[in-house]
C-alpha positions, 0 to 999 in steps of 0.5 A: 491487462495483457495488453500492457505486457504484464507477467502471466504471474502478475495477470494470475495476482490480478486476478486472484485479488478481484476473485477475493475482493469480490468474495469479502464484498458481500460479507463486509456489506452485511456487516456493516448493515447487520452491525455485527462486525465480527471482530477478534482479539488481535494477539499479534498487534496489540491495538489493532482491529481484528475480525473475522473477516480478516482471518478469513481473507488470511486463509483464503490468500494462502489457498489461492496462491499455492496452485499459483506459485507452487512454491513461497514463503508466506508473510502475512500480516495475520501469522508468523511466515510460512512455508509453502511447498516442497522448497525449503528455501524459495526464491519467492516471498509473498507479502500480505495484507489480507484486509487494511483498514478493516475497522472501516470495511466492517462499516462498509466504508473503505477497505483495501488488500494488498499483496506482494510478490518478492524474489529474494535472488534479485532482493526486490519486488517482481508484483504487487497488487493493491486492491480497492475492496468498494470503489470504481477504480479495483486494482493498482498493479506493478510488475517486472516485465521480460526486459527488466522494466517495471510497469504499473496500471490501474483497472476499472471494475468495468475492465478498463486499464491505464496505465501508470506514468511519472505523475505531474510536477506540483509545488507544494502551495498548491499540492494535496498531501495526505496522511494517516490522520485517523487515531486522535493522539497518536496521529492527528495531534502531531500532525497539527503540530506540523505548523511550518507545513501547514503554513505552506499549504496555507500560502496564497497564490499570485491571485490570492488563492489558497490551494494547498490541502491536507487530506486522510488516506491509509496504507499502500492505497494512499501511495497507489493514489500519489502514482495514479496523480490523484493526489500528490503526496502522502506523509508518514513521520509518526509512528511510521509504517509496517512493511506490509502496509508500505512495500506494495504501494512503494513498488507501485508508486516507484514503478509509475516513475514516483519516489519515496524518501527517508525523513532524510530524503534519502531514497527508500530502497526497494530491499526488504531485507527477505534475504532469509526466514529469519529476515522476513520476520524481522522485517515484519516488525519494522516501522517506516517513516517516510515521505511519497510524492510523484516528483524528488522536487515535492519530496524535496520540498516535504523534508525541508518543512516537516518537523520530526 
């Protein structure tokens, strides 16, 4: 990714999260083929599938990025924020989702990890890495490049890297928007109450077409697939989502020239409010409405059709 003038810090987080991606990935095959799936109590988030697999990548982050860094504040998922280094304050905040969707990568299925530098003086993101456990395309990368720009490439497992630019303009009639249907009452049921939206992915076209589609997608990866064009939006306006699950894939899609607005339409800032350990914690028990699209016309069109 050199090539693309990315940070030495966003070449070292690149390569930390394939070092790990290809580390899980025969633990969550044999998993998934064994049928034990190792899963934990989660005492952290009641309702939520834990395993081992999890704890572990929780661990295994923490050890990889201290001789990294040297010095940060350590905000996983799995644990109260952390520490790390002789800094009492750092500057850097690294947020982590060691395994997303871990109930599926047991299954061997789908499983994402995402991380997220932050620098707490510029109140923004500087990296952010989210990695695809078993698909061709591994890694969607943002970073704050010397000049201050923000630029986003995907990788290939073969090493291929593109680069990430403002998606294509599409009407909503013809659009794929996607969303985190999976659990029955909480999430698909109110979705399929979402009739004025799904009225205008049901439009047909000037040929009588109708090519609007509705489709599942998970937590920051579902933002990475809005930034790479391969769909063109994703919706959260349920129970909304936790900041480690939103913040890198916003940083992503926002660097690819993307948006990502309120249920207002307001623009969703890029300022967890890290400002403090204090701060960071309670940012970890936020939840995020939101509307992500590669095009403000798209968000535009969302806000006015979704009922909330």
């Amino acid at each position: 990714m050199h090539d693309l003038q990315l940070t030495d810090m966003a070449n070292g987080a690149a390569d930390l999260v394939r070092t790990i991606m290809a580390e899980i990935r025969p633990k969550l095959i044999e998993a998934a083929v064994s049928g034990d799936r190792g899963e934990r109590r989660n005492a952290r988030h009641a309702g939520n599938f834990l395993s081992r697999h999890d704890l572990w990548m929780h661990s295994r982050y923490r050890e990889l990025l201290t001789p990294l860094l040297r010095r940060f504040v350590y905000a996983s998922e799995e644990a109260e924020p952390q520490v790390i280094g002789d800094d009492p304050d750092p500057d850097l905040c690294v947020l982590v989702d060691p395994l997303d969707t871990s109930e599926l990568a047991v299954r061997g299925l789908n499983g994402y990890t995402h991380l997220m530098i932050y620098s707490r003086s510029l109140a923004r993101p500087v990296v952010a890495v989210v990695g695809d456990i078993f698909h061709h395309v591994q890694l969607y990368v943002a970073a704050r490049d010397g000049t201050g720009s923000d630029r986003a490439v995907l990788t290939t497992a073969d090493g291929q890297v593109h680069p990430l630019r403002s998606p294509q303009p599409r009407r909503l009639s013809d659009a794929l928007i996607t969303n985190f249907l999976m659990r029955p009452t909480e999430r698909f049921v109110p979705l399929a109450k979402q009739t004025r939206l799904i009225e205008a992915l049901g439009a047909a076209d000037d040929a009588g077409q109708a090519r609007g589609r509705l489709g599942v997608d998970f937590g920051s990866i579902g933002l990475c697939h809005v930034a790479a064009g391969f769909t063109d939006a994703m919706i959260e306006f349920a129970k909304g989502f936790a900041v480690w699950d939103l913040a890198p894939g916003q940083y992503v899609l926002a660097a690819a020239g993307g948006v990502v607005v309120g249920l207002d339409g307001r623009e969703l800032p890029l300022d967890f409010g890290f400002d403090s350990l204090d701060g960071i914690a309670a940012a970890m028990t936020q939840r995020r409405k939101f509307i992500a699209t590669g095009t403000l016309d798209l968000a535009e069109a969302l806000v006015d059709r979704l009922e909330h």
